[in-house]
N, C-alpha and C positions, 0 to 999 in steps of 0.2 A: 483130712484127706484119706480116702479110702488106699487099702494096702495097691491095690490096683494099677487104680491111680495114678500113684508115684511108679510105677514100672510101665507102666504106658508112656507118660512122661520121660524115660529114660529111654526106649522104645524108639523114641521121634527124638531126640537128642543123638541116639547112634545113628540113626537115618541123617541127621543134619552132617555128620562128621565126615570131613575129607576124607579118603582112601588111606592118605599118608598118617592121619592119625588111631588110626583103628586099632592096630596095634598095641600103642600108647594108653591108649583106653581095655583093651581084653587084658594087659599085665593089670592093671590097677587095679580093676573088677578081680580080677582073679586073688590079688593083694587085701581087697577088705572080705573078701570069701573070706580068705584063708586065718586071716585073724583070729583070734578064741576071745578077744574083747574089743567093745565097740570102737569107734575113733574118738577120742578123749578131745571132747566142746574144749579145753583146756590148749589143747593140740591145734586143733586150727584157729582156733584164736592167735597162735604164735606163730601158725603157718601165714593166715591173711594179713597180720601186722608184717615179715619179712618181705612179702608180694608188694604191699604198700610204698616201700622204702625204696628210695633210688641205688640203685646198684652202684657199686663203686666201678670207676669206669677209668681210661687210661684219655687225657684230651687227644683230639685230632694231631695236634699239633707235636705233641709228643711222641708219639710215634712217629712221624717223618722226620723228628728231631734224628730220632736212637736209629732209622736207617737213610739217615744222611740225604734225605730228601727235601 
């Protein structure tokens, strides 16, 4: 893929993105600017494996348990 490309690509990805996340996205961009080395494949391999897993959660029920509902 031409250098381009991929920033056009991103381009049409900021355009797709809701108002409320804009934000959210300019820290990050600003975040891998600011790096002095790239993002370690190592790295999101243990980021996308953590995203995969179910979060540990409290049930419904336990919670109206603890406020007596």
């Amino acid at each position: 893929m031409p250098h381009n490309a991929g920033k056009e690509d991103l381009h049409s990805l900021i355009e797709r993105l809701p108002d409320s996340e804009i934000l959210a996205a300019e820290r990050y961009l600003e975040f891998l600017i600011s790096r002095e080395a790239p993002v370690d494949p190592e790295m999101l391999k243990r980021i996308d494996a953590a995203r995969a897993e179910a979060p540990a959660g409290i049930p419904h029920d336990d919670i109206l348990r603890e406020f007596g509902l």
